[in-house]
N, C-alpha and C positions, 0 to 999 in steps of 0.2 A: 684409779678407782679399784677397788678391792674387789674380786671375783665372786658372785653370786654364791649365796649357799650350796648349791644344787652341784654346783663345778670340785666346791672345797671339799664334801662330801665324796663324789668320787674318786677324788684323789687321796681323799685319805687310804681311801680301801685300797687303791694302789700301790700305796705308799711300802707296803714292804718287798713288792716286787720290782720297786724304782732301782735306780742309783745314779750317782753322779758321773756323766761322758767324760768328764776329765781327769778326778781322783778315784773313781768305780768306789766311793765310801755311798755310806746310806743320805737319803733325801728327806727334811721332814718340810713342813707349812709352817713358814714365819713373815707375819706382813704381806701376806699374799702372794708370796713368791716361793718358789723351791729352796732350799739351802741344804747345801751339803753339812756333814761332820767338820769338814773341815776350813768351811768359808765360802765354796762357789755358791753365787748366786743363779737362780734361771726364772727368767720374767715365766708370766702368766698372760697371753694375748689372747684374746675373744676365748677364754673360759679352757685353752689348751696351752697347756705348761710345753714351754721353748726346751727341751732340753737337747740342746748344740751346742757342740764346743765352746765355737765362736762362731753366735748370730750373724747374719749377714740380712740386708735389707728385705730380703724376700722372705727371711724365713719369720719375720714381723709385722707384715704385714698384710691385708685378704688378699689373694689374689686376682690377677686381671681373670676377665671368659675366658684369653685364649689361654691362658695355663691351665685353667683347672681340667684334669681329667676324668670325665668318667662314666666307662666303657660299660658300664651294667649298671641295668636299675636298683640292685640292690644286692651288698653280698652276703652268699650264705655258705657255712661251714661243710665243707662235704665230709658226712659221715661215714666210718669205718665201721667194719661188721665186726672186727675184733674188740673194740673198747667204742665210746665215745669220748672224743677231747672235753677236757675238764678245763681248759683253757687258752686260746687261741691269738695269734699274731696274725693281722692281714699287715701283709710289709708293702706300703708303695699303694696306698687304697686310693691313694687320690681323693675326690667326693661323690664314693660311691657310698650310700647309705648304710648302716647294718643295723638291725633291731636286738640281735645275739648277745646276751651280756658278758658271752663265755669270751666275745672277739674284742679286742684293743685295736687299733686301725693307728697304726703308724705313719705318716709322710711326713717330706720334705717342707711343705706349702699349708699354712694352718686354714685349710679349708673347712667348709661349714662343719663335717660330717667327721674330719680327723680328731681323735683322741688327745694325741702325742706327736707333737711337731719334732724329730729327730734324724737321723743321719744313718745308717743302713751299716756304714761305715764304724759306728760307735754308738752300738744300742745302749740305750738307757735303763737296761734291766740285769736283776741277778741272773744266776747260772742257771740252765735245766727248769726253767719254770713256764714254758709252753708246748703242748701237746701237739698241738697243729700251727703249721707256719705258710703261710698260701703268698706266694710271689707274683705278679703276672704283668710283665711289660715293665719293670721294673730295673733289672740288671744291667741290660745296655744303657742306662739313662746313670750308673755309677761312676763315680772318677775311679774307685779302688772296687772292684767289683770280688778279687779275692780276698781283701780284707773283709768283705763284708758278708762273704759264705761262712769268715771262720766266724763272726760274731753270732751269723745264723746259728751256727753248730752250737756254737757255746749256750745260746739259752734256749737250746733243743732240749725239753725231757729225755729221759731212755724212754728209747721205744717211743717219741713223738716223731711224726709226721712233716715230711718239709716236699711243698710243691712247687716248683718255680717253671714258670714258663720269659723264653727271653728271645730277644730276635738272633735268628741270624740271616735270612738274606731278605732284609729290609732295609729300604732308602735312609737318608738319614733324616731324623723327627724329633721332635720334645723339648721341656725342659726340665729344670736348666739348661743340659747338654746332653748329647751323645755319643759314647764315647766308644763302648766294644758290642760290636756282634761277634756274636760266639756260634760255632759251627755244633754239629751236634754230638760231636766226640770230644771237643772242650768243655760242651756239659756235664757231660758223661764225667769223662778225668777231673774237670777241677770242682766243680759244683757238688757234685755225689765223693767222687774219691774215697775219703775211706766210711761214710753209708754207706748202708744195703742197697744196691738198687731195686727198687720193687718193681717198678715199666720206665718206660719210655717211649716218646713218641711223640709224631707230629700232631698238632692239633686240628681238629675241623674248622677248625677257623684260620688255617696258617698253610692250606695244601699248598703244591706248585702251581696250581691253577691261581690262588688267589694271588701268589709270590707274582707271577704272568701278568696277571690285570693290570694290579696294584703299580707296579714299575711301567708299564707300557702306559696306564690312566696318567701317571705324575710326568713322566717325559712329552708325554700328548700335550698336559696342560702348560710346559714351559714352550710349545712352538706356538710360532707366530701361525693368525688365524690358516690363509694360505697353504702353509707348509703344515700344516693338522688334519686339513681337508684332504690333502693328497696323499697322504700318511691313510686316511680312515679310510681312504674310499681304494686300498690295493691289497691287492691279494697277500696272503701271511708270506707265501714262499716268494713272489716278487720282490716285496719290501726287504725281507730278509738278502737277497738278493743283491741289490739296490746298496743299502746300505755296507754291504762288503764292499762292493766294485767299483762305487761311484763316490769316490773322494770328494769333489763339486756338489751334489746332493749334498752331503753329509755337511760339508761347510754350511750352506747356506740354511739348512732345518738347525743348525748350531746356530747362527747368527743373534738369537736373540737372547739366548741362554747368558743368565747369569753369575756369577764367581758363587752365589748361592746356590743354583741350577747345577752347577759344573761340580761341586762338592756333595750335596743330594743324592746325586745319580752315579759319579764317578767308581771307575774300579780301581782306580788306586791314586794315590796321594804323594808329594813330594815337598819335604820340607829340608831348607838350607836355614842353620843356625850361625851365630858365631859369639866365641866364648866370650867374656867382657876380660878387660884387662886385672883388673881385680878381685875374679872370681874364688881364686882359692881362698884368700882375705877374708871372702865373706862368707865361707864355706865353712871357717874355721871361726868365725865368728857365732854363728849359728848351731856349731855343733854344743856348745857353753850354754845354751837357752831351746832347749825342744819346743816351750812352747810358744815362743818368737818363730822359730824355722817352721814350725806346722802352721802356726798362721800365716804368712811369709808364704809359703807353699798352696792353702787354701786361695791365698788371693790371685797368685796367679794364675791357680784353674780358672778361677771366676771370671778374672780376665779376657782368657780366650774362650769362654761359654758369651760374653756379655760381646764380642765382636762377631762370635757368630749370632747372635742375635740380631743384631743391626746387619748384618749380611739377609738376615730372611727379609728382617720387616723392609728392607732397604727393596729388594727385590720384589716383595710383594705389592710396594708402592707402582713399580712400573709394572710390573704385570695389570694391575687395574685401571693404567693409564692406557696401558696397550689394550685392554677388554672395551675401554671406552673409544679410542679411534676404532676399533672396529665396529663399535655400534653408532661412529657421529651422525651417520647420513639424520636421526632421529634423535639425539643426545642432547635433552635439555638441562637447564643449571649450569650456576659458574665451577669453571675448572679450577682445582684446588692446585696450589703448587707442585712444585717437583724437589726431592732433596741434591743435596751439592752432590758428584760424583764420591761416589765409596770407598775411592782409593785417601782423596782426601781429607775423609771424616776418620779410613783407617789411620792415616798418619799421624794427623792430629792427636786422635785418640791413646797413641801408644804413652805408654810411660818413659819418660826420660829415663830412669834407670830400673831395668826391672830386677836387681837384687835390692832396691828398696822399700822395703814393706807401704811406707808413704806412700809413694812415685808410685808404686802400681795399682793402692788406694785412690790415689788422683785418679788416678786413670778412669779407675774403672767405674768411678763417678759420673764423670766426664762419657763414659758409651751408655751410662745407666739414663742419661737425660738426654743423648743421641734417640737411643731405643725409645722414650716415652716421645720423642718429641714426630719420630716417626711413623708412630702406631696414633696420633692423631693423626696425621698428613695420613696415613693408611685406609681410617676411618672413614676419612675424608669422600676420597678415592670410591671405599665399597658403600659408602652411602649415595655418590653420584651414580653408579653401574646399577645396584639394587634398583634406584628410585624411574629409572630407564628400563633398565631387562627383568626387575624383578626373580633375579638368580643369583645365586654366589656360586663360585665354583668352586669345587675340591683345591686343599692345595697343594 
């Protein structure tokens, strides 16, 4: 179905500050779709032109609730006393509204409210054609997070404005994935580098206080009832206490924590690889075809975003089974099931070869219909707890 008047019209006017993510040639409107100078096509879904590389399921279709984000009711350009922006990029808007004609609202996820469904990593626009650029909770959720400062820089005006706010000591969240927290002197160096700095700073929204809650609130809600109560109810310097000294404690407030809980919260990580036997083969295969090796590359990120995905929903499954045993004495309705153990759906789930573009395609089909098949069984769950305690709880 050919996109509304109303859609084709704004992208005309776009249209000369478009360009194509894969040849950076010019974009015009043919048959309702994007077309480069040179051939690339880019679909047109719910009235917002796809321009990514290479689509991937999500980036085609509405999103579920729990993806969409958005953290204000509406956004607005914060204006400079030196000039006013004549043209503005919100990068990462999620579906936060904007009334602003001057703003484009770039994401990942073609939600209600997004302009331009695109890649952070490979903006779809010419050089120097935005005045103002507002980032916020966006970076950490990058696979190439430097790549995608230089693409910022690149369609920075002179003398345009670039604000980004990004986590650094926060659990891990979102989607797709999450990949870097950045401390505030890797902002500094990599984000700003050769910008002016104008400020910097923590935001009121992001103190150590909140930093405090926020991790003590998410560890709280992965203990079993019991072990939360005894936690809430001790004093700050006991517990701290406690927790250094008492190895046994500690075991037993862990007991219920899951491979999703233990990665969330963890301070560090350990990963054992091993090469394939024919790695160089296809190393040198791939160097002959860039755009086989970047897709080839894309997919396996998506891979390990699409298992930690089934890692959450997996875990959130039992957490709301464990919210319901401890509300049985009163728990009416049928119990919905339980999925297989996680190690198993992990195994399953892997790709027989992961240097094959296919194979990890398989794959990652195969965790994509895991994840939906678990966020029903999930539904399940918080519709049994909801219709009983009338609460959801943080997650």
């Amino acid at each position: 179905m050919a996109p509304p008047d109303a859609v084709l019209n704004r992208l005309a006017e776009w249209l000369p500050i478009l360009r194509c993510p894969r040849t950076h040639t010019a974009l015009r409107l043919a048959d309702g779709k994007l077309v480069s100078d040179t051939g690339e096509e880019y679909p047109i879904f719910a009235g917002k032109p796809i321009l990514v590389k290479f689509p991937r399921p999500h980036h085609l279709k509405v999103p579920p609730p729990e993806q969409v984000s958005q953290n204000q009711r509406r956004y607005v350009v914060e204006e400079r006393t030196d000039s006013s922006p004549r043209r503005c990029l919100h990068l990462g808007s999620g579906n936060i509204p904007c009334a602003d004609p001057r703003v484009v609202s770039v994401d990942v996820l073609p939600c209600e409210n997004v302009d331009i469904v695109a890649d952070a990593e490979e903006l779809p626009f010419v050089d120097e054609v935005f005045d103002h650029i507002d980032s916020g909770a966006v970076f950490e959720h990058l696979r190439e997070p430097l790549r995608a400062i230089e693409e910022v820089k690149r369609v920075t005006a002179p003398g345009g404005l670039n604000i980004i706010d990004t986590a650094f000591l926060q659990s891990y969240h979102g989607f797709p994935g999450h990949y870097f927290n950045m401390t505030p002197l890797a902002v500094e160096s990599f984000l700003v580098d050769d910008f002016a700095l104008e400020h910097s700073h923590v935001p009121g929204s992001a103190t150590p206080i909140k930093t405090f809650f926020d991790l003590t609130e998410r560890f709280l809600s992965f203990c079993a009832k019991e072990e939360r109560e005894t936690l809430e109810r001790m004093p700050l310097g006991a517990l701290l206490e406690r927790f250094q000294n008492d190895p046994p404690f500690c075991s037993k407030v862990l007991q219920p924590f899951s491979e999703y809980a233990y990665r969330a919260l963890g301070t560090s990580f350990v990963v054992a690889a091993r090469k394939p036997s024919r790695w160089q083969e296809a190393r040198a295969e791939r160097q002959h075809d860039p755009a086989l090796r970047e897709e080839a590359r894309l997919a396996r990120r998506e891979y390990y975003e699409l298992r930690m995905d089934v890692m959450g929903k997996h875990h959130e499954v039992f957490r709301y089974e464990r919210f319901c045993q401890e509300k049985a004495a009163g728990l009416s309705g049928t119990l919905p099931g339980l999925p297989e153990p996680l190690g198993d759906i992990l195994r399953q789930g892997a790709p027989a070869d992961i240097l094959s573009l296919e194979s990890v395609m398989l794959a990652n089909d195969g965790l994509r219909r895991e994840a939906q098949a678990l966020q029903i069984l999930l539904d399940d769950w918080i519709d049994l707890y909801v219709r009983n305690c009338r609460h959801v709880p943080a997650r």
